[in-house]
C-alpha positions as CSV (number, residue, x, y, z in Angstrom):
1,X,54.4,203.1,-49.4
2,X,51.5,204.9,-47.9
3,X,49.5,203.6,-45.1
4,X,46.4,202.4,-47.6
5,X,48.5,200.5,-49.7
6,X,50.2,198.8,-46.3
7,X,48.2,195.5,-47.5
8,X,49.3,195.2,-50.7
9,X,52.7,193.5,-51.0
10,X,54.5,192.1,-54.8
11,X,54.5,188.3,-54.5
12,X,57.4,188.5,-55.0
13,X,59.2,190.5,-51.7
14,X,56.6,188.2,-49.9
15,X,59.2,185.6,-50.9
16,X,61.8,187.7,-49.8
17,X,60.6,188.6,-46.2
18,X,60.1,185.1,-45.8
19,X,63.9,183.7,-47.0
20,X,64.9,186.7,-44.6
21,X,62.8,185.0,-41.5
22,X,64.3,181.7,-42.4
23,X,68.2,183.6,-42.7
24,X,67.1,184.4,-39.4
25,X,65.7,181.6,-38.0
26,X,69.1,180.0,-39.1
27,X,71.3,182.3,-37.0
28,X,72.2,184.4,-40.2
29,X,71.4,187.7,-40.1
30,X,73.5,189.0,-42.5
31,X,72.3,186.9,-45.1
32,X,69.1,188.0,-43.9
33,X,69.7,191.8,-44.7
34,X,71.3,191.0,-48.0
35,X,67.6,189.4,-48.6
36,X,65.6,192.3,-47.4
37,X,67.9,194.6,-49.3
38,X,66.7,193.1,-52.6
39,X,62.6,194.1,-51.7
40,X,61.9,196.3,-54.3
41,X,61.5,199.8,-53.5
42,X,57.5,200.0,-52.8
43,X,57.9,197.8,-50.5
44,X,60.8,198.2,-48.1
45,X,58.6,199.9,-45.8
46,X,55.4,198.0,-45.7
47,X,55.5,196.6,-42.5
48,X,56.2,192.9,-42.6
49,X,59.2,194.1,-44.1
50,X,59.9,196.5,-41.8
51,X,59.2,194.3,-38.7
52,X,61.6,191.8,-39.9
53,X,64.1,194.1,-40.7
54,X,63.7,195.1,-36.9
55,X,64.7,191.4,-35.9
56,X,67.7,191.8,-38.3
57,X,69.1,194.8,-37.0
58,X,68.3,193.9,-33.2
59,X,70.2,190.4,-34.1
60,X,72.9,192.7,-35.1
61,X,72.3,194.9,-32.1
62,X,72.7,197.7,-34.6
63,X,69.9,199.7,-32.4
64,X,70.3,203.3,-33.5
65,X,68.9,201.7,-36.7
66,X,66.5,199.6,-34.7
67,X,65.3,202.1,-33.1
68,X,64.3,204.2,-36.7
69,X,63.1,201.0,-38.1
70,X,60.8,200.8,-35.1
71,X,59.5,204.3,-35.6
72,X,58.8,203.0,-39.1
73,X,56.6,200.5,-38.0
74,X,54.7,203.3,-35.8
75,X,53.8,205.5,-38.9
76,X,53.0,202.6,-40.8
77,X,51.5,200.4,-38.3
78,X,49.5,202.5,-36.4
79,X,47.1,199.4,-34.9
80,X,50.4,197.2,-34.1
81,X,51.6,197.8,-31.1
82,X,55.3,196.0,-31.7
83,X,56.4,199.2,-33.1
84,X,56.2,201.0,-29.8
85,X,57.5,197.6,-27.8
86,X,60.7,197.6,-30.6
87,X,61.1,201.5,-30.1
88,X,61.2,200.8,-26.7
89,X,63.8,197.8,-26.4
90,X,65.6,200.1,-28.9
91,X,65.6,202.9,-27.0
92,X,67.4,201.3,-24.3
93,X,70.2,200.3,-25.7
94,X,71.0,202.6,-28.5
95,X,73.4,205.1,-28.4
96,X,72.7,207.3,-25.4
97,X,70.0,204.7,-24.7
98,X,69.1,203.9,-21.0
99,X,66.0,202.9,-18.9
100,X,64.6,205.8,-18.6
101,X,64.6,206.5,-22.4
102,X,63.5,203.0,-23.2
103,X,60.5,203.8,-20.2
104,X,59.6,206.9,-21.9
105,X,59.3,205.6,-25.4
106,X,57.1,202.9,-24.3
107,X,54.4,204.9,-22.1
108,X,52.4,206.4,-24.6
109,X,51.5,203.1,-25.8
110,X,49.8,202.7,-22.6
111,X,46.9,204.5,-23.5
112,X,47.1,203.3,-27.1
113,X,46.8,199.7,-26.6
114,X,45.3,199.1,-23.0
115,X,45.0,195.4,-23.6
116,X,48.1,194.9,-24.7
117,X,50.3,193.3,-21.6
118,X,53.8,193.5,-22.7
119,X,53.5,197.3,-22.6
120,X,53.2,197.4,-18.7
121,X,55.2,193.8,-18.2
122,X,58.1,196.0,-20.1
123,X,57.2,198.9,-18.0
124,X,57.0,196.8,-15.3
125,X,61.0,195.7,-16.2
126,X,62.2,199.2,-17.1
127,X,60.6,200.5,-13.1
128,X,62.4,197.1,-11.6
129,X,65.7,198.3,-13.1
130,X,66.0,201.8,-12.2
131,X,64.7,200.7,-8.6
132,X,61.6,202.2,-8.4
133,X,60.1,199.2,-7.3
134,X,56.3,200.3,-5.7
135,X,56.0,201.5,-9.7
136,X,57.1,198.1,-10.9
137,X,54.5,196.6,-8.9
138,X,51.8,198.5,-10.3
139,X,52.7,197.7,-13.9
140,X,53.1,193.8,-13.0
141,X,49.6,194.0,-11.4
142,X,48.6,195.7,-14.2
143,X,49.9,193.0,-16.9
144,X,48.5,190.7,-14.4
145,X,45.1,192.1,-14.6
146,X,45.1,192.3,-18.5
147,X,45.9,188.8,-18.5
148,X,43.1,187.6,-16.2
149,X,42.8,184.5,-17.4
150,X,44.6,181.3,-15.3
151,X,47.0,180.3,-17.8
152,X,47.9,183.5,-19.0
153,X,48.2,184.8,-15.6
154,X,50.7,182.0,-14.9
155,X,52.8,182.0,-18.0
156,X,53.3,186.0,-16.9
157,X,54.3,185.1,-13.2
158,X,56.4,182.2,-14.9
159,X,58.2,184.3,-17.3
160,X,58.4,187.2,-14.4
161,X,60.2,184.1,-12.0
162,X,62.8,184.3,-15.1
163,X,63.3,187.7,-16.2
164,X,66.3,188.7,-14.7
165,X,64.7,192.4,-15.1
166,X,62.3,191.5,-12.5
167,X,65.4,189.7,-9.9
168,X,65.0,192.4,-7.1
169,X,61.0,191.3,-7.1
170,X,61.0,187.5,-7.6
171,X,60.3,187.5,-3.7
172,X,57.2,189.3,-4.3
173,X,56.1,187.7,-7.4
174,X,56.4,184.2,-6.3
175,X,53.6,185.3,-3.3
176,X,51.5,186.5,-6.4
């Protein structure tokens, strides 16, 4: 499906994409795939198809795939930034995955989607774990600063206090 017919979806599949959420939503991905795998062809990669078939495959933790799926959703998505976050997750965990693959799939989107603050929390995560930690704290300010706003600034800290990603800086963060 090309990118200006990324819109248009058969009534039909729409149905489909949305039994596979609720296969998910159940704990079922299997049944899940068997749903997406009757989206007719046209379809298969427009990307609410191709962002659930992420889930799928990363319930699965079937990442090689997860990781083409999610390249998938970059060509086709180019405004979405959960392609580059999926490639990313992906990345780490596929085969020959690690941190430092997962940190250079993700920084790109840095650039691409400045307001975006999962991109430097996840940066932020990636830094923590290989232990460059005066990096990790310039992402987490970073995420910080994109979400400005009170609430939003203390749902990050909160989910930063819980990440165990983040466990060699909860010190820090809980100063924050």
């Amino acid at each position: 499906m090309s990118k200006a017919d990324s819109t248009k979806i058969d009534p039909i599949d729409i149905h489909r994409i949305r039994a596979a959420e609720g296969w998910l939503g159940l704990g079922l991905p299997v049944d899940a795939r068997a749903e997406l795998a009757e989206i007719s062809e046209p379809n298969r990669e427009h990307p609410e198809a191709l962002r659930v078939k992420w889930e799928v495959l990363a319930s699965l933790e079937e990442w090689d795939d997860a990781y083409q799926t999610a390249l998938l959703i970059i060509q086709n998505s180019a405004r979405d930034p959960s392609g580059w976050i999926h490639r990313a997750y992906a990345a780490r965990r596929m085969t020959g995955g690690s941190l430092e693959r997962a940190f250079k799939a993700l920084y790109p989107a840095v650039e691409l989607f400045p307001n975006e603050p999962v991109i430097p929390y996840n940066l932020a995560c990636y830094c923590c774990q290989m232990n460059r930690l005066p990096e990790s704290r310039i992402w987490l300010q970073r995420t910080l600063r994109i979400s400005s706003e009170p609430r939003a600034s203390a749902a990050i800290k909160q989910m930063a206090l819980a990440d165990k990603d983040l466990t060699a800086m909860w010190e820090e963060i809980k100063l924050l």
